[in-house]
Kinemage of the C-alpha trace (Angstrom):
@kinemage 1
@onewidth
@group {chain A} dominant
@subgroup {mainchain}
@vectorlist {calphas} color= white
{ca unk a 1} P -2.322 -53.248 118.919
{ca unk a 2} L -3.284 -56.588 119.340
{ca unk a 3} L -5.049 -58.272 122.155
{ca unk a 4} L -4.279 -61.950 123.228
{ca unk a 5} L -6.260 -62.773 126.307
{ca unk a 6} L -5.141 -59.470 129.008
{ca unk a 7} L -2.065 -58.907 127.230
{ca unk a 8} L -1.767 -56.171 124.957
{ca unk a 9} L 1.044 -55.621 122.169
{ca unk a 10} L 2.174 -52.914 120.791
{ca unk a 11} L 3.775 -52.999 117.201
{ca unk a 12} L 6.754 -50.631 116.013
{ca unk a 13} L 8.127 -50.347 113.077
{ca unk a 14} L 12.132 -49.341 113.880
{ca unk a 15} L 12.711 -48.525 110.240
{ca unk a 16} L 11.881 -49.792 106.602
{ca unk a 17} L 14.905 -51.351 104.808
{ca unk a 18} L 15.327 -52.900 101.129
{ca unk a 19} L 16.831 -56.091 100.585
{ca unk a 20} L 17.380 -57.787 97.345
{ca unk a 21} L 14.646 -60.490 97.042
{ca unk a 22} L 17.075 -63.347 96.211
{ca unk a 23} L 18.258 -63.144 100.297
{ca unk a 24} L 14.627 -62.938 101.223
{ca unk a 25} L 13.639 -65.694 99.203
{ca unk a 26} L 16.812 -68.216 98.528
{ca unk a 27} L 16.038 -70.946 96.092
{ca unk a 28} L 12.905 -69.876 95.228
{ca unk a 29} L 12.569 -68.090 91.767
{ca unk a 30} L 11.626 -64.877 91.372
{ca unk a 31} L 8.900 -65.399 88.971
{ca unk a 32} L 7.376 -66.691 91.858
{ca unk a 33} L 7.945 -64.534 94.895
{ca unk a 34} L 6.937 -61.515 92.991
{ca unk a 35} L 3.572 -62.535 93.280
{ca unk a 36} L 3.877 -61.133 96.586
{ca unk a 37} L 6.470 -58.486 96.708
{ca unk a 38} L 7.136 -56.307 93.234
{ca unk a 39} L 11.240 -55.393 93.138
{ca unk a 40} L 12.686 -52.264 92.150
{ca unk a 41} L 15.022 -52.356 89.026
{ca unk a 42} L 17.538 -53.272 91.535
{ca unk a 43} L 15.579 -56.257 92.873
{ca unk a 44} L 14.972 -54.890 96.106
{ca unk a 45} L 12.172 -55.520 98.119
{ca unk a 46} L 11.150 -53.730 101.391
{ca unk a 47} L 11.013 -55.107 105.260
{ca unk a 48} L 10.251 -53.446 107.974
{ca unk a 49} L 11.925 -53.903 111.132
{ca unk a 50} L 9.462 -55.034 113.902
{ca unk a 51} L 9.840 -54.660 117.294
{ca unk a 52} L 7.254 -55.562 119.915
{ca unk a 53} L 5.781 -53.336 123.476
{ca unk a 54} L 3.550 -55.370 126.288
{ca unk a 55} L 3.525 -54.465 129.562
{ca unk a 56} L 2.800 -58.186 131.685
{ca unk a 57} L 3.751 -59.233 135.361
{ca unk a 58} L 4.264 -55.568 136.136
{ca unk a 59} L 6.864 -55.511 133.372
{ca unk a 60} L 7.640 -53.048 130.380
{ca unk a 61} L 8.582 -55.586 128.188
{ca unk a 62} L 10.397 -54.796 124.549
{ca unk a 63} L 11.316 -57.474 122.133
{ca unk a 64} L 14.409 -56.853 119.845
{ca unk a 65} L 15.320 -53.653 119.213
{ca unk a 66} L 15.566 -52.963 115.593
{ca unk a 67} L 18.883 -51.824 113.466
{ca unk a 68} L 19.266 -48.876 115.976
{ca unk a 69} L 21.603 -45.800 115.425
{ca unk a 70} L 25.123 -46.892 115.651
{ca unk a 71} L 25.202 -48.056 111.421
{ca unk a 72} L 27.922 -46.656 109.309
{ca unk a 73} L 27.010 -44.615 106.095
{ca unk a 74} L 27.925 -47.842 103.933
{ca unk a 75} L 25.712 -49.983 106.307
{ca unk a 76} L 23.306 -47.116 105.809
{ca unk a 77} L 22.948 -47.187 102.020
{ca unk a 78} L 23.174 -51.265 101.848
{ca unk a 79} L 20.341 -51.469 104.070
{ca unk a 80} L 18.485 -48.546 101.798
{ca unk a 81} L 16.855 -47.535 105.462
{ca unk a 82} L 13.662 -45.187 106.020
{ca unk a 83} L 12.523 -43.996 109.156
{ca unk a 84} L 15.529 -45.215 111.076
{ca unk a 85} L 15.278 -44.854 114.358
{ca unk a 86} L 11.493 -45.287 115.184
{ca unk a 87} L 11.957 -47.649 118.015
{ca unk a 88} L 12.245 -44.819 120.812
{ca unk a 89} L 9.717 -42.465 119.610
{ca unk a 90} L 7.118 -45.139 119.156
{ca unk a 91} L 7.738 -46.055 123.043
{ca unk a 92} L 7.503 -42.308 123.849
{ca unk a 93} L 4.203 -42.440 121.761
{ca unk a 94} L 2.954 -44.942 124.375
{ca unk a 95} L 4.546 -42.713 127.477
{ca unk a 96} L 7.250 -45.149 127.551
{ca unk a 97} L 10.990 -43.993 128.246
{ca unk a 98} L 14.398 -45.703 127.989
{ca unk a 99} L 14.228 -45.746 131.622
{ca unk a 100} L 10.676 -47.241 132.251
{ca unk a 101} L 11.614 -50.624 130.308
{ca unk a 102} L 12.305 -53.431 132.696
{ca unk a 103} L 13.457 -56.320 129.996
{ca unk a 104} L 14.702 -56.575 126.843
{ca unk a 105} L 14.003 -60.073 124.528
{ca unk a 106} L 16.403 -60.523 121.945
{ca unk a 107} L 15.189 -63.139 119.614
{ca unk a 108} L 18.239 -63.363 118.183
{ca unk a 109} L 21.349 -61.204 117.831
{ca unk a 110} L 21.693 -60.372 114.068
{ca unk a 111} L 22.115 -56.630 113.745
{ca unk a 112} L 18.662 -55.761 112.198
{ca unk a 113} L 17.300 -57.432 115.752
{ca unk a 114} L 19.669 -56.570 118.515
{ca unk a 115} L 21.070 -53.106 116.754
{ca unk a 116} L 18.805 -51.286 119.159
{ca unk a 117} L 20.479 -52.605 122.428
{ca unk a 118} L 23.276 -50.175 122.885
{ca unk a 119} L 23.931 -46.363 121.433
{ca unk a 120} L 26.870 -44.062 121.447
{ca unk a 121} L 26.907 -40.840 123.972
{ca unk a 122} L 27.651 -38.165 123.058
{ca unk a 123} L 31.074 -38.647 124.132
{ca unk a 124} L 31.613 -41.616 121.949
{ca unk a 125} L 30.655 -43.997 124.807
{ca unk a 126} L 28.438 -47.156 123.845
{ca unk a 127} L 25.662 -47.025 126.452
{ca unk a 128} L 22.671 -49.691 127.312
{ca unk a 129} L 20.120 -47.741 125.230
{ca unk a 130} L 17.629 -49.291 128.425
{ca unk a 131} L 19.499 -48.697 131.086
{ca unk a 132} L 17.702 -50.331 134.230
{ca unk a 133} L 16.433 -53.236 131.280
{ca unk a 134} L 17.625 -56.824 132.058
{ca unk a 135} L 18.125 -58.108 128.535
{ca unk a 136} L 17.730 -61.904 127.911
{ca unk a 137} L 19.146 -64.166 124.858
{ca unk a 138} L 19.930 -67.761 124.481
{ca unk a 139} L 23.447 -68.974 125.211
{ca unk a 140} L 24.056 -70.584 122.199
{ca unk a 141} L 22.990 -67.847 120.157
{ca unk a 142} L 25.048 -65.487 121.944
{ca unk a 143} L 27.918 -68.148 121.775
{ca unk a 144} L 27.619 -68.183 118.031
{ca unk a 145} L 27.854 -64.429 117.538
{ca unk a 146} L 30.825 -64.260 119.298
{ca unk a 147} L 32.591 -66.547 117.506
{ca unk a 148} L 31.081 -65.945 113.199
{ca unk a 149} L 32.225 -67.325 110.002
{ca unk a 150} L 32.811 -65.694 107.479
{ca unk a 151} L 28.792 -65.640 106.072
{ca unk a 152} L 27.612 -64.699 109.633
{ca unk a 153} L 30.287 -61.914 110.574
{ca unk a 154} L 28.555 -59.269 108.736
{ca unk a 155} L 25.421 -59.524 110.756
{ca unk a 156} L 27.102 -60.054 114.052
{ca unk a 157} L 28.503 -57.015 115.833
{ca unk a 158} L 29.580 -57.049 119.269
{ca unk a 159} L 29.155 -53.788 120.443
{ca unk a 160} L 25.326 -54.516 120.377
{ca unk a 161} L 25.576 -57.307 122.909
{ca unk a 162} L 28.932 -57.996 124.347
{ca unk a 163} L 29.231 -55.313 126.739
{ca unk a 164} L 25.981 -55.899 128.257
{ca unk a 165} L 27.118 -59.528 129.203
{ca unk a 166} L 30.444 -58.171 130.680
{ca unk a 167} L 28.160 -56.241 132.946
{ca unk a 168} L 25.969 -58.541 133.839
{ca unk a 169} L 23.191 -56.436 132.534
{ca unk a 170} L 22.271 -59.263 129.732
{ca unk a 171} L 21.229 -62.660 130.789
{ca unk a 172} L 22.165 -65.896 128.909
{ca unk a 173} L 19.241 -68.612 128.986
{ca unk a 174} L 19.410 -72.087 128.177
{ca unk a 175} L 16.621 -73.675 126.046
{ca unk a 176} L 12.703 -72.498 126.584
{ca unk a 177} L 12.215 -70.254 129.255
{ca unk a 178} L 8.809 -68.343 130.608
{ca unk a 179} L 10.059 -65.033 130.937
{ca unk a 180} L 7.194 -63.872 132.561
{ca unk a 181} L 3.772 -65.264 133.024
{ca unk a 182} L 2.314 -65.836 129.416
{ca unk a 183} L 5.609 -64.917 128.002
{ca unk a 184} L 7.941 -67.766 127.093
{ca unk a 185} L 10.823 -67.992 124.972
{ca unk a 186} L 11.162 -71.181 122.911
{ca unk a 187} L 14.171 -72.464 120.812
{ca unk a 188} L 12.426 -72.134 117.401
{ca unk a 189} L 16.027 -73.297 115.212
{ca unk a 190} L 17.014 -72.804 111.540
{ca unk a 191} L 17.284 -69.647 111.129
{ca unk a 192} L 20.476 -69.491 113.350
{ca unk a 193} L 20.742 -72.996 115.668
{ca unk a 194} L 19.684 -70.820 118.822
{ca unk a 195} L 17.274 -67.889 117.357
{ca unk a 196} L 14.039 -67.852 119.706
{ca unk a 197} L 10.049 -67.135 118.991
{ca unk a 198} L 8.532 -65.544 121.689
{ca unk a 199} L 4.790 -67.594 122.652
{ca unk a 200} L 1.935 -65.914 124.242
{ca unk a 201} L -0.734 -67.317 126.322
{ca unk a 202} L -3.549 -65.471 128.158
{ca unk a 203} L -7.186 -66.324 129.198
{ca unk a 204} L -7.301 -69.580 126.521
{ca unk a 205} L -5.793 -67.231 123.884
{ca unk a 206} L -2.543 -68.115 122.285
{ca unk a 207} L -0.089 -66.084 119.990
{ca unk a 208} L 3.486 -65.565 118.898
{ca unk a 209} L 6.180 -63.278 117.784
{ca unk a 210} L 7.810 -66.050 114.950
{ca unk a 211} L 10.642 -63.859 114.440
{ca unk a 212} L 12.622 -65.204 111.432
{ca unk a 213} L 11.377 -68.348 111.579
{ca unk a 214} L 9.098 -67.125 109.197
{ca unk a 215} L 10.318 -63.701 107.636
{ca unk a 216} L 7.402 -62.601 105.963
{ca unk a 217} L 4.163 -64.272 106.102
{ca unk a 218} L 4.551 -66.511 102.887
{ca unk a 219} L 7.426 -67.828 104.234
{ca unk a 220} L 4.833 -69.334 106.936
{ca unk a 221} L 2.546 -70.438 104.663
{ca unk a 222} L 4.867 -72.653 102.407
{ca unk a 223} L 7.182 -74.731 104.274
{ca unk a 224} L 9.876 -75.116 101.591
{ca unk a 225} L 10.023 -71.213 100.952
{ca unk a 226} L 13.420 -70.302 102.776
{ca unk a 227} L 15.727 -67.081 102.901
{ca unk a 228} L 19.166 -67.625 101.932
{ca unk a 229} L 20.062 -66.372 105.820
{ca unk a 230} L 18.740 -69.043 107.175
{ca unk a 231} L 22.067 -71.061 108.751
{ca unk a 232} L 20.094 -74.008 109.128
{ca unk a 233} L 17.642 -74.345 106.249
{ca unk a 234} L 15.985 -77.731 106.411
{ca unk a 235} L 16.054 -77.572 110.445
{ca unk a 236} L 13.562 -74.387 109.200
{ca unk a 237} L 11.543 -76.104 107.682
{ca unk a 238} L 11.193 -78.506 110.280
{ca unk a 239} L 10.260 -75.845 112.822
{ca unk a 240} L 8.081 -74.493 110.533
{ca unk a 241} L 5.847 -78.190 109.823
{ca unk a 242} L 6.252 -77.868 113.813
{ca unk a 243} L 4.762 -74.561 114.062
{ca unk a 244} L 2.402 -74.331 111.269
{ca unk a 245} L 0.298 -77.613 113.247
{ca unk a 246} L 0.479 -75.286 116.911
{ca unk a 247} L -1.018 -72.315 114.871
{ca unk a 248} L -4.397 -74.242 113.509
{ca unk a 249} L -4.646 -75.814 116.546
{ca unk a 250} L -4.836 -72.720 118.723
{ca unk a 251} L -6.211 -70.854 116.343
{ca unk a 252} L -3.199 -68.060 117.606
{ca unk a 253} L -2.167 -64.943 115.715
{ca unk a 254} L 1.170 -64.872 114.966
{ca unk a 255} L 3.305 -62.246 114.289
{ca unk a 256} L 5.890 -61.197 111.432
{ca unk a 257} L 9.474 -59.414 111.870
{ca unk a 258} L 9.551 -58.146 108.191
{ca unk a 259} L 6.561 -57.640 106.573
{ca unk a 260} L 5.241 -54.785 105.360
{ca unk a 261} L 1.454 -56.094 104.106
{ca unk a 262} L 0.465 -59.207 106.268
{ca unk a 263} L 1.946 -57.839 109.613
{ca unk a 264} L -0.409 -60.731 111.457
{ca unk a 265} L -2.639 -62.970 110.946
{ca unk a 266} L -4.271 -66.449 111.733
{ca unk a 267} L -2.880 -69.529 109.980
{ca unk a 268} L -6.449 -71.411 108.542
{ca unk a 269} L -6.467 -74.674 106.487
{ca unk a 270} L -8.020 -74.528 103.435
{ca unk a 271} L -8.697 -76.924 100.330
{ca unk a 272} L -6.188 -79.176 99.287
{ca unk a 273} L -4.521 -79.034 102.362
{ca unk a 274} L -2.636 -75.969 101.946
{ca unk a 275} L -2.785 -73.170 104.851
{ca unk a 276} L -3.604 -69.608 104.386
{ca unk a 277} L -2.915 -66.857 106.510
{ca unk a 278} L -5.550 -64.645 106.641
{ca unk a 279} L -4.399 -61.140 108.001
{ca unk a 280} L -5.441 -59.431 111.192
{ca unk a 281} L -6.189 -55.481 110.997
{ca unk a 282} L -3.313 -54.477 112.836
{ca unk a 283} L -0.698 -51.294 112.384
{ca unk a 284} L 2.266 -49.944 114.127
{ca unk a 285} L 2.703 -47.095 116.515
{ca unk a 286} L 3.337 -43.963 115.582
{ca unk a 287} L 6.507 -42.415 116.611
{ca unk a 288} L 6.576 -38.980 118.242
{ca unk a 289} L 9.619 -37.064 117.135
């Protein structure tokens, strides 16, 4: 868990997946980002899928909802997954239920984000998987997944979003938006033109959930270090410079999507003008099965 003023977050872990490093790390070569992460003979790498619990304004409050349950077995062995599936047992670790969750953040609505959204009954039916959940996700964003290319329509799937917006059950904002006191939803682009970081702020404490601005947390450090997802890369970079000056200001923690070592941490400026992150001793919840 980790405190920020009176809110408290919860981390979970949906699943672990492997990726091959070149995605994770674009143009930079891989004598150099295996430093941090050591591939497999196949060049994969892992990343964890993080998903976030606070409860604020009277609010259960998830953000994203991991890859979910709805893959295919080829999805299943691209992805390489572990633990799929952790995102509902971790909440019933924390005496959460489906039905107790009041809003849903999606940062974004690539599948390893916003997979989690909707499940299939038993019947075959795709169900909200948090049913009495209003779910919230920029216009734009949502705009863009309903309409891919032909890099982005792997990663887009509309049964994870679309028929929660015909129902009226997901909510489209436009730019930065507080959520809920302390909880605000900023336009952080790059990644994809509309993907959001969510921003904390409690008692003079600051923190956020960067989301894939910064995939894992050496992507944060070094502002030219880029994935090859990113849609947008040099607007990334920009966010990041952007970012990177709110962190040492505030002195916040902020928060990874993907990786497995440095979860969080605090952003600190050391010689030669290059910023650190220096890690935070934080883990996930454990899921009850």
């Amino acid at each position: 868990m980790i405190k920020i003023g009176s809110l408290e977050i919860h981390l979970i872990n949906d699943c672990t997946t492997h990726v091959d490093g070149g995605g994770a790390f674009g143009l930079v070569p891989r004598k150099l980002w295996q430093r941090y992460f050591q591939p497999d003979e196949n060049n994969l790498i892992p990343m964890t899928e993080t998903c976030l619990f606070l409860q604020a304004s009277g609010k259960n409050i998830v953000i994203d909802t991991g890859i979910g349950s709805k893959l295919n077995d080829k999805a299943r062995r691209i992805w390489q997954i572990e633990n799929e599936g952790s995102l509902l047992p971790s909440l019933k670790t924390l005496g959460i239920s489906p039905e107790d969750v009041d809003l849903v953040i999606n940062t974004h609505l690539h599948v390893d984000h916003a997979g989690g959204n909707t499940y299939m009954d038993d019947n075959g039916n795709l169900q909200p998987t948090f049913p009495n959940a209003e779910y919230v996700v920029q216009r734009r964003e949502y705009e863009d997944a309903m309409q891919p290319n032909e890099r982005t329509a792997a990663t887009y799937i509309p049964d994870n979003y679309h028929p929660l917006v015909e129902t009226g059950q997901m909510r489209l904002l436009d730019g930065d938006t507080e959520l809920v006191a302390g909880v605000t939803g900023i336009v952080t682009p790059g990644h994809t033109p509309a993907h959001m970081s969510i921003r904390f702020e409690s008692e003079g404490e600051h923190g956020a959930f960067l989301c894939d601005m910064a995939t894992y947390a050496v992507h944060f450090e070094r502002l030219g270090w880029i994935t090859a997802y990113d849609v947008e890369p040099l607007r990334t970079l920009e966010t990041k410079r952007v970012w990177q000056q709110w962190a040492l200001e505030t002195h916040a923690i902020v928060i990874f999507p993907h990786d497995p070592e440095r979860i969080a941490g605090r952003l600190q400026q050391k010689k030669g003008n290059k910023p650190l992150l220096h890690p935070v001793d934080v883990s996930y919840v454990e899921p009850t099965r």
